[in-house]
ZAMARGU-4260 file (C-alpha; in steps of 0.2 Angstrom, whole numbers, plus 5000, padded with zeros to 4 digits):
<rodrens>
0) 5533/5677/5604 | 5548/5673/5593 | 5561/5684/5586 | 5554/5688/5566 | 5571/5688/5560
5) 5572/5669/5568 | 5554/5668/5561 | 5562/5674/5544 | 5575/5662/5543 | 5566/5648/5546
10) 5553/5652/5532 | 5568/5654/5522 | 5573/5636/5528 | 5556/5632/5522 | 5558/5637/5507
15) 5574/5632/5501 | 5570/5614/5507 | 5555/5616/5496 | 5562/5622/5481 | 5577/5611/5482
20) 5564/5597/5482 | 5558/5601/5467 | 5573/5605/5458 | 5583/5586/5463 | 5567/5578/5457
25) 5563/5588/5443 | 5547/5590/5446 | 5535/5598/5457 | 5529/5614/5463 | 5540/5627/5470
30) 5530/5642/5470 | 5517/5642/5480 | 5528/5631/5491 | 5540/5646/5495 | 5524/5660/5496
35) 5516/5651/5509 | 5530/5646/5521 | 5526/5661/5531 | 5511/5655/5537 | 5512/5634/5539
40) 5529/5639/5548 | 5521/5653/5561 | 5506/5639/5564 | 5518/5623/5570 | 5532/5635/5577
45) 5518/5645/5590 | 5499/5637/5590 | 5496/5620/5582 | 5494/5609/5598 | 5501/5591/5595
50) 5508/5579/5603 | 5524/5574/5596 | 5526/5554/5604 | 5508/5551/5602 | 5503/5558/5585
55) 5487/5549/5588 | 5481/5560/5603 | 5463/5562/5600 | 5461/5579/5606 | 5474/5585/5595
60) 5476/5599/5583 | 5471/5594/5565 | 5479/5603/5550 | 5472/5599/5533 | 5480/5604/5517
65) 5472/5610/5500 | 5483/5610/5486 | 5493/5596/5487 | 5503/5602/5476 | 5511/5612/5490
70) 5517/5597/5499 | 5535/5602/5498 | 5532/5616/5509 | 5521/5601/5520 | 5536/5588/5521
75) 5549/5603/5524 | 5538/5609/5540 | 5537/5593/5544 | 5557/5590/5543 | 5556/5605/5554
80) 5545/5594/5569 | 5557/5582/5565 | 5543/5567/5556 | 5552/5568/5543 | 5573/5568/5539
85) 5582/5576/5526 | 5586/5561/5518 | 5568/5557/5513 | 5565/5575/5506 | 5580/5572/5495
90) 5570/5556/5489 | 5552/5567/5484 | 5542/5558/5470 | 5553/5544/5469 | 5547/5525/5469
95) 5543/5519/5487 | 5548/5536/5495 | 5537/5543/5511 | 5537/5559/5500 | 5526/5557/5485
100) 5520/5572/5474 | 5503/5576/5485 | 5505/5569/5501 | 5496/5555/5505 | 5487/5553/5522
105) 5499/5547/5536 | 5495/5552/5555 | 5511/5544/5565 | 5521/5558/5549 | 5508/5571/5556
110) 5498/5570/5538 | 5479/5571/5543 | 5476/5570/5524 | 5478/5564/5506 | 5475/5582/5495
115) 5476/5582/5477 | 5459/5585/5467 | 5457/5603/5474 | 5442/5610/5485 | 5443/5590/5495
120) 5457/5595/5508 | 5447/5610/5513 | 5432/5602/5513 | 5437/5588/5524 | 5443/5600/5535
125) 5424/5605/5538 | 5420/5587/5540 | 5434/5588/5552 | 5428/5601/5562 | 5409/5594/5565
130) 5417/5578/5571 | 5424/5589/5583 | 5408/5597/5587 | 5398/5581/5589 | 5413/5572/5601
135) 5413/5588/5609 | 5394/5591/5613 | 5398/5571/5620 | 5414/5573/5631 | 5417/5591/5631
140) 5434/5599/5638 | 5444/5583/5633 | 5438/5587/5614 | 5444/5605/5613 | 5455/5605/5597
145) 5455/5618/5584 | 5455/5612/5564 | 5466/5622/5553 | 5465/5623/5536 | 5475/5631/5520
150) 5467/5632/5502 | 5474/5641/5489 | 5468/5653/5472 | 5462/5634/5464 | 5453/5626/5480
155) 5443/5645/5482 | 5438/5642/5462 | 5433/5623/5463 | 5414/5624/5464 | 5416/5612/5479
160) 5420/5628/5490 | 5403/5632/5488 | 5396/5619/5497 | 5409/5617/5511 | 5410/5638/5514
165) 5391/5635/5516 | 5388/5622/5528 | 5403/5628/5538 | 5394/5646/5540 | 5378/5639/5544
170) 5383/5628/5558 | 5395/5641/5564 | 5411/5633/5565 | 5418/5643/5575 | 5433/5629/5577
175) 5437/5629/5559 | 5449/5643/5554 | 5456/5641/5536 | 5471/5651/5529 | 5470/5657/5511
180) 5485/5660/5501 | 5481/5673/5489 | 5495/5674/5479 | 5486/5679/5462 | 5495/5668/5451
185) 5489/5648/5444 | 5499/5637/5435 | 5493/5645/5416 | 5487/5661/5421 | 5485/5676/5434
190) 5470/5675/5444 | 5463/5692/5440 | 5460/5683/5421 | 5447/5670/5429 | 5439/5676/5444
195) 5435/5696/5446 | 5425/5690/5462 | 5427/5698/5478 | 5432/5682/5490 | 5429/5692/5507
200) 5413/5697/5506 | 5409/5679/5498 | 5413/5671/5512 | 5405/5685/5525 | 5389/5683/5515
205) 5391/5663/5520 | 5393/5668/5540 | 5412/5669/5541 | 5423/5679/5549 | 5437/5684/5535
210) 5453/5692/5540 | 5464/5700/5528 | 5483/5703/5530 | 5499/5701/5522 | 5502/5683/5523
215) 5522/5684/5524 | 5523/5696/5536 | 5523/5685/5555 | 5518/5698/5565 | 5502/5698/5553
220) 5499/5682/5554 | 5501/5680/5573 | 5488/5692/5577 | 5476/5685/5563 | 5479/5667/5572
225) 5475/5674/5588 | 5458/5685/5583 | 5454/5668/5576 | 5455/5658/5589 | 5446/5670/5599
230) 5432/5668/5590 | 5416/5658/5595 | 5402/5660/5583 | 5406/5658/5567 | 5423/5649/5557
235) 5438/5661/5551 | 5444/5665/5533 | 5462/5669/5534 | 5466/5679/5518 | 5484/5680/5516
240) 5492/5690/5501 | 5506/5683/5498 | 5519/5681/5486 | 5521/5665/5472 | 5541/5662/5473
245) 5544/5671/5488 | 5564/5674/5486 | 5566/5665/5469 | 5577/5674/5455 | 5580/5671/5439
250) 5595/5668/5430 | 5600/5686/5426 | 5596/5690/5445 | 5582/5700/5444 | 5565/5694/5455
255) 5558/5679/5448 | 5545/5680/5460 | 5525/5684/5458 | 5526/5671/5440 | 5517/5657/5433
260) 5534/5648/5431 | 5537/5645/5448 | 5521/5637/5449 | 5523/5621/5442 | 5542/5617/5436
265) 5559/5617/5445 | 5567/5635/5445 | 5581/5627/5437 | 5600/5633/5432 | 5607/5648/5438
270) 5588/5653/5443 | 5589/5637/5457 | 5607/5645/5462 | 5603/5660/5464 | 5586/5659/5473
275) 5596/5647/5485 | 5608/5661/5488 | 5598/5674/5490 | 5587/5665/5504 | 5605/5663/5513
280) 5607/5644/5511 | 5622/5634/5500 | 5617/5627/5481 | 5627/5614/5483 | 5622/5606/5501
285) 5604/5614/5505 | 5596/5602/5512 | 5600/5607/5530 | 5591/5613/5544 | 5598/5629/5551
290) 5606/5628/5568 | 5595/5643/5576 | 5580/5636/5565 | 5581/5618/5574 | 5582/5627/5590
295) 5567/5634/5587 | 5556/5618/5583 | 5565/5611/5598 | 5560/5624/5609 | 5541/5621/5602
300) 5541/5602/5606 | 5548/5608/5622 | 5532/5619/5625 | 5520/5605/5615 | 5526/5595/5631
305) 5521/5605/5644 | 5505/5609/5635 | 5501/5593/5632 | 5506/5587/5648 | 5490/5601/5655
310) 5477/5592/5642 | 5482/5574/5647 | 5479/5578/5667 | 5462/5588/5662 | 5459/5572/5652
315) 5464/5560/5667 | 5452/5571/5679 | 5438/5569/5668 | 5440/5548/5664 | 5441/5549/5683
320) 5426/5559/5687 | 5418/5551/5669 | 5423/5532/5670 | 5409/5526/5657 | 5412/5542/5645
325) 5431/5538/5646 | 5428/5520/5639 | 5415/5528/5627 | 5428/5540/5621 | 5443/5526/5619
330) 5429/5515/5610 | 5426/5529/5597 | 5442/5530/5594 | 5448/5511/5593 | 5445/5509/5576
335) 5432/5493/5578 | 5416/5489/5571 | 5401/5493/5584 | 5392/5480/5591 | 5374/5479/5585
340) 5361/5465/5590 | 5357/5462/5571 | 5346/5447/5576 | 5334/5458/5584 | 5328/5468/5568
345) 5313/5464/5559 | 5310/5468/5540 | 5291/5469/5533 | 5293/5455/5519 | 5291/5462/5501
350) 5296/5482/5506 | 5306/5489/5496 | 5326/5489/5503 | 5328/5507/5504 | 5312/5505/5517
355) 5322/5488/5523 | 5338/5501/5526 | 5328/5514/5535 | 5323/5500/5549 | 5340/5495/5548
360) 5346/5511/5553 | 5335/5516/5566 | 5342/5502/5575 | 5359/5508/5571 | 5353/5527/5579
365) 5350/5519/5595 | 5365/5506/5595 | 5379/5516/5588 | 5382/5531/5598 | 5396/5538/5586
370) 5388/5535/5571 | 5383/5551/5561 | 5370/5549/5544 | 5369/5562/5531 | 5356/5568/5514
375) 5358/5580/5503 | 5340/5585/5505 | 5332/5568/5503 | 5333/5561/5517 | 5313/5558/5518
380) 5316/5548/5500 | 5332/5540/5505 | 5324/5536/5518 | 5340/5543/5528 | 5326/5548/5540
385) 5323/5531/5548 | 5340/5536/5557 | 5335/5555/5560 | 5319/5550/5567 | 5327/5544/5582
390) 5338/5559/5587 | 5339/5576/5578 | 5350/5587/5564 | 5363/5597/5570 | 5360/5615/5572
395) 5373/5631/5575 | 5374/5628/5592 | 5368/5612/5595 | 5376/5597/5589 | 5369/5585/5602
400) 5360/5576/5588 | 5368/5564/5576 | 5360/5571/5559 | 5367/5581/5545 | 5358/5590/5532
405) 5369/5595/5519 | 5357/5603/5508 | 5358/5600/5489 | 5377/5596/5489 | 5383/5579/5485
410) 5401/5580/5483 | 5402/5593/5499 | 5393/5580/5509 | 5402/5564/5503 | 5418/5574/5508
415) 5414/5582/5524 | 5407/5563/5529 | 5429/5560/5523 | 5432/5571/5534 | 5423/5565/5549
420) 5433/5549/5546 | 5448/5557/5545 | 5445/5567/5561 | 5443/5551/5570 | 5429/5545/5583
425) 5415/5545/5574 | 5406/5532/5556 | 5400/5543/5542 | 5387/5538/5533 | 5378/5547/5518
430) 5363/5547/5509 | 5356/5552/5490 | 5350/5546/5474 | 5362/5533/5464 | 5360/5543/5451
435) 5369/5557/5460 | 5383/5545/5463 | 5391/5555/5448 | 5393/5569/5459 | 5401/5561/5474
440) 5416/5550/5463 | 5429/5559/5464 | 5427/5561/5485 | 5420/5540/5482 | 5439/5537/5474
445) 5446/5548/5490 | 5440/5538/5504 | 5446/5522/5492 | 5462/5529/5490 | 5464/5536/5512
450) 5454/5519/5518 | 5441/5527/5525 | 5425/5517/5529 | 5411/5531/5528 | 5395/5522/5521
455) 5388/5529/5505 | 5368/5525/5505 | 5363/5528/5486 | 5344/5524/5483 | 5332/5522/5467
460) 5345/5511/5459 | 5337/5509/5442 | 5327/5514/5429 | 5312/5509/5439 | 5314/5528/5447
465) 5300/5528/5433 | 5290/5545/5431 | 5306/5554/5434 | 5314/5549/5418 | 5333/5550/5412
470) 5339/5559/5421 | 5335/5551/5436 | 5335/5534/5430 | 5355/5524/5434 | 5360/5513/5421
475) 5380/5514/5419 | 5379/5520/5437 | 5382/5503/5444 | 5396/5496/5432 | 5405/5512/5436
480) 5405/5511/5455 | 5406/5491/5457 | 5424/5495/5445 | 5429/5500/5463 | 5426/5483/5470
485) 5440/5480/5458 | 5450/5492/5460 | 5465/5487/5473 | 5473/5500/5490 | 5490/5498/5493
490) 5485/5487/5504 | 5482/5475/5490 | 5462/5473/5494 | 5447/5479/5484 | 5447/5496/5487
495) 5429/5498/5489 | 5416/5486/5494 | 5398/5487/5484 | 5383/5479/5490 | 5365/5477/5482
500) 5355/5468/5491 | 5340/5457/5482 | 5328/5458/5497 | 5324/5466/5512 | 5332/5453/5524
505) 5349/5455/5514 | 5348/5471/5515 | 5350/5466/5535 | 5366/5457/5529 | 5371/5470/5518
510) 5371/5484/5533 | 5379/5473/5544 | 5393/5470/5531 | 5396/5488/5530 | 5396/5493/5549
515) 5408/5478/5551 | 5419/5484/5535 | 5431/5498/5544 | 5445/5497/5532 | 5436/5503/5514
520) 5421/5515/5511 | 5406/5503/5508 | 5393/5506/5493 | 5375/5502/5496 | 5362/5501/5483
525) 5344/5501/5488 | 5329/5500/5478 | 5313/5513/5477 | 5300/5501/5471 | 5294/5487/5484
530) 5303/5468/5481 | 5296/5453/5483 | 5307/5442/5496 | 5320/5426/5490 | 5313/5409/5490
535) 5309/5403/5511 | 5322/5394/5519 | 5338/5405/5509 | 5353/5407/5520 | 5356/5426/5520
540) 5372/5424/5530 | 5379/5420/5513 | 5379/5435/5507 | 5394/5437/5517 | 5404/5428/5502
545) 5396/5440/5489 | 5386/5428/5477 | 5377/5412/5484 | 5365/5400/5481 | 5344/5404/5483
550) 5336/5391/5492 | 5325/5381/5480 | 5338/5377/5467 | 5340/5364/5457 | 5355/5347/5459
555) 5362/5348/5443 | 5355/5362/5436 | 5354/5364/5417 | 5356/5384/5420 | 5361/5396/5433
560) 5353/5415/5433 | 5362/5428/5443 | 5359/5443/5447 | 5357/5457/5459 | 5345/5468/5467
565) 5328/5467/5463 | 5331/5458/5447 | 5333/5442/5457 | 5318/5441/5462 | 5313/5443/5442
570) 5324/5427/5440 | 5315/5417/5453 | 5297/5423/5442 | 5308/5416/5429 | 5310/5402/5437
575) 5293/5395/5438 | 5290/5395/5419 | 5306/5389/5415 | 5301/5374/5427 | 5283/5368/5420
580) 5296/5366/5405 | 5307/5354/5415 | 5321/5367/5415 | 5332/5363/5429 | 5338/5381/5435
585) 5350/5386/5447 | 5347/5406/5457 | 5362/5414/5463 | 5362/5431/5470 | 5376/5441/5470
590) 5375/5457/5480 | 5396/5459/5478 | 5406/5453/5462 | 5422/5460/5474 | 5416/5450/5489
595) 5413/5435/5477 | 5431/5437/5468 | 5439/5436/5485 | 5432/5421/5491 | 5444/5402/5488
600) 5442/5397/5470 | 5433/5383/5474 | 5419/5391/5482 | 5419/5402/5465 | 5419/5389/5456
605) 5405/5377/5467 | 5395/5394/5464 | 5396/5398/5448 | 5406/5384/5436 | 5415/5390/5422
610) 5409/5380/5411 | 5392/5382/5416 | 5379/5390/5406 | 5376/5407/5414 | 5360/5419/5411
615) 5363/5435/5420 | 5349/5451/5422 | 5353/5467/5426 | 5347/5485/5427 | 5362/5494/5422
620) 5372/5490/5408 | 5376/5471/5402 | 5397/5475/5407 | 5388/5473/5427 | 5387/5456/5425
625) 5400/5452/5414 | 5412/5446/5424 | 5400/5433/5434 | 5390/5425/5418 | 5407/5420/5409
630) 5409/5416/5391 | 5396/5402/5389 | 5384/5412/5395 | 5373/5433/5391 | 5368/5447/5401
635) 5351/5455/5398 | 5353/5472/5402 | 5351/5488/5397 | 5361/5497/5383 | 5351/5516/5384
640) 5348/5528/5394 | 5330/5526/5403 | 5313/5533/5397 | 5300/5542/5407 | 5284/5530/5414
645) 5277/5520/5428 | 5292/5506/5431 | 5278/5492/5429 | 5275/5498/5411 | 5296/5500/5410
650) 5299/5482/5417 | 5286/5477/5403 | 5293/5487/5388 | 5311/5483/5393 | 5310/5465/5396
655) 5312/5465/5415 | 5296/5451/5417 | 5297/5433/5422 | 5292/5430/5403 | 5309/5441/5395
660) 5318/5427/5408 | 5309/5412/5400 | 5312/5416/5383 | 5328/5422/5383 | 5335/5404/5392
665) 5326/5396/5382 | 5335/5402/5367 | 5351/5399/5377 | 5348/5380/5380
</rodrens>
């Protein structure tokens, strides 16, 4: 156990880096930067087990922030372990620096995570931990870590704490404990104006164990660490009260601490000055690492090695004793698509592809022994269940199966599937309505941003939901997701791949697609009602290119009808009229604009010509299609909201029928 008065000074370190941060950048949040510094600096100086040459070690530690707002007190810890230098904390927010404003996920910095939109980073600490549980239950001591967690005032308030403090507390995660840094104060207002709730006994009531110390005191937060760890049935709350602008003063002197000022803007002036003196460091050179302060980080990486040194031997006794689980475990963890005999699975012709994706992945349940499939409650309507029917849902307890229920929860469930990816070992993949995608963009534009390829299953992709109505029925849904196909990562590729396939043996393509996409989240969009299948003797392998050409079309065609989904099979009813008229007609599916767009030019342009006459159908709004039909061509789509009624009766009213097709190409040529 360390000295607290060493303990002190390197919080102080902590701090003043933090806020010194801020103040050279002008922007930022120093506050709750400097409350917390207690706690993130107790964690890596006495129990977060890492290994500091491989940063990848699988059976490592994982610590997932909240309020990415408080990454100067990440980077300046981090400083500390030595992943980051001085140099680049001077540089925070600045164009092309490692230190932006939230931290962005980087494991080899020891940044398990990309926190900004709070309630996420918490959450995906959950996902985190049941990643953790299901590798466990499959190679048990080599996959002992611990998640750690910190979430502030805002992550508790963000509705999305519901769902995550749920599921934690009913699966007991009992190796999740999260730290809470009460400080009482938000960027416009104190906390006691917003929320008169009692947080404790919320989260007792959800099957926590909740803590509550002084979360600047070390000794306190030691001893709440340790209880923690010590616990095996259910996950830990940490509450720490702690102080907003530990050590900060104004430019009078007096305490500047415990106010919304210091929350969001540089102390500035004299107030800067004298904070910096007052936590014993020099205003005019303090970004330094205390002598004693570095000596203390480097006697922890001293003791990480020896620590680590124990793991790796346990973990080289057990690939000895376990040769075909240790090739297992270096397989989940290489980053590569699964092998899956994809020539094997039969589709009943004319299902619908929401039944087409249940055969597809009960395939995938027996193939892909990492894979882990979630629902939020529908997994008998998704049809999620074609995967649980071949193992079982995870239980408090028991997580030898491979299913989650994640109860009515969209957003929780799209983020703890995040966080599975994050955690490493393990494909995500989750399951609801597509109408219910609203709920899940914001964690959708998080595994974008973090390049995390967890498969989103959305079904009942249009209004043919029928019966159900509006509020079920996707009609902007689709332009709204597919905007992610173009969408770039830093990377420079689409930041999302979006797949809707037209029948049930593209749906077969459209799986395999996503299993083999390990770079991006995948979106696939399945329909309720049955589909008739593409013409006999179409080349499905296409698909792989994003829009190709149906079999049966015409040399030379006079038009060319895309589409998507089920409305290609409404083209080739089309068709057939159009035909007895002596219309020659070209049918081009198009189950991914974003795949299309990134094929050669000339295959975009053999596909679809630009100065070819283009009639596009769609389900969701006209925009879908847009960008495939061109300027010679229209888009017959639909511009409201849906309207309650069997989808025959819909298709009829609406103008999805072979006729609709007919007369509206008709008018065209």
């Amino acid at each position: 156990m360390n000295d607290n008065k060493l303990m002190n000074r390197a919080a102080d370190n902590i701090r003043i880096l933090a806020a010194s941060m801020v103040e050279k950048a002008n922007s930022g949040h120093p506050g709750g930067a400097m409350g917390g510094a207690d706690f993130v600096n107790v964690l890596f100086s006495e129990f977060l087990v890492y290994d500091p040459e491989n940063p990848r070690w699988e059976g490592r530690d994982r610590f997932f922030l909240d309020p990415g707002h408080m990454s100067p007190m990440l980077y300046s810890t981090l400083a500390l372990t030595g992943k980051f230098t001085l140099d680049e904390l001077k540089e925070f927010r600045q164009w092309g620096s490692p230190t932006p404003g939230h931290p962005e996920v980087d494991i080899m910095r020891g940044i398990e995570n990309t926190s900004g939109p709070l309630g996420q980073g918490h959450t995906f600490a959950v996902g985190a931990a049941i990643a953790a549980k299901f590798l466990k239950a499959r190679f048990d001591e080599v996959m002992n870590q611990t998640i750690y967690a910190y979430i502030s005032d805002g992550g508790i308030q963000e509705e999305i704490s519901q769902g995550s403090g749920r599921i934690a507390g009913a699966l007991g995660l009992d190796n999740l404990i999260m730290f809470y840094d009460s400080n009482d104060i938000q960027l416009s207002t104190e906390t006691k104006d917003v929320t008169v709730e009692d947080t404790a006994m919320k989260y007792e009531a959800w099957g926590w164990k909740v803590i509550s110390i002084n979360g600047n005191d070390p000794d306190e937060i030691r001893a709440a660490i340790k209880e923690a760890q010590a616990e095996k049935e259910r996950p830990t709350l940490i509450i720490g009260k702690t102080v907003m602008g530990k050590g900060a003063r104004k430019a009078d002197g007096s305490s500047y601490e415990a106010n919304c000022a210091t929350h969001g803007a540089p102390l500035g002036g004299d107030a800067y000055v004298n904070t910096i003196n007052n936590l014993g460091g020099d205003p005019t050179n303090p970004f330094v690492i205390f002598p004693e302060v570095a000596e203390l980080y480097a006697k922890r990486a001293e003791e990480l090695k020896k620590i680590v040194a124990e793991r790796y031997a346990v973990k080289a006794a057990w690939a000895k004793a376990n040769p075909e689980l240790a090739a297992k475990l270096e397989a989940f963890f290489s980053g590569k698509a699964p092998k899956v005999d994809w020539a094997a699975i039969e589709q009943k012709a004319g299902s619908a592809t929401r039944a087409a994706s249940a055969t597809v992945l009960g395939a995938l349940a027996t193939q892909v022994e990492n894979m882990i499939v979630a629902s939020a409650d529908l997994s008998n309507s998704d049809k999620t269940d074609g995967f649980l029917k071949k193992t079982h849902s995870f239980k408090k307890g028991d997580f030898s199966g491979a299913f989650f229920q994640a109860g009515v929860s969209e957003l929780s469930m799209a983020c703890i599937c995040i966080g599975m990816s994050l955690h490493g070992g393990v494909i995500a993949a989750c399951g609801t309505f597509f109408v219910f995608s609203d709920y899940m963009k914001p964690a959708v534009r998080m595994a974008a941003l973090m390049e995390q390829p967890v498969k989103f299953i959305w079904t009942h992709d249009a209004f043919r939901v029928g019966e159900d109505g509006p509020t079920h029925e996707p009609v902007e849904q689709e332009a709204q997701i597919r905007l992610m196909e173009k969408l770039k990562n830093h990377k420079g590729h689409n930041s999302m791949l979006v797949l809707r396939p037209a029948d049930v043996e593209e749906t077969t393509i459209a799986w395999k697609l996503a299993m083999e996409n390990m770079s991006t989240p995948t979106g696939l969009i399945f329909s309720r009602q049955n589909i008739a299948n593409l013409p006999a003797g179409t080349d499905y392998e296409q698909a792989a290119k994003g829009a190709y050409i149906v079999a049966g079309s015409d040399e030379n065609p006079d038009v060319i009808l895309v589409a998507s989904g089920s409305e290609v099979a409404t083209l080739v009813a089309g068709t057939e009229l159009l035909r007895k008229d002596g219309v020659k007609v070209r049918i081009v599916s198009a189950p991914s604009e974003g795949l299309f767009r990134s094929q050669p030019k000339e295959y975009q342009e053999a596909i679809l010509p630009s100065d070819a006459k283009i009639f596009g159908m769609t389900a969701g709004l006209p925009v879908t299609l847009q960008g495939l039909v061109g300027c010679h061509g229209k888009v017959w789509g639909l511009e409201s909201f849906g309207f309650s009624a069997p989808y025959t009766v819909l298709d009829e009213k609406l103008g999805f029928t072979a006729e609709n097709v007919y007369n509206q190409v008709k008018a065209m040529l």
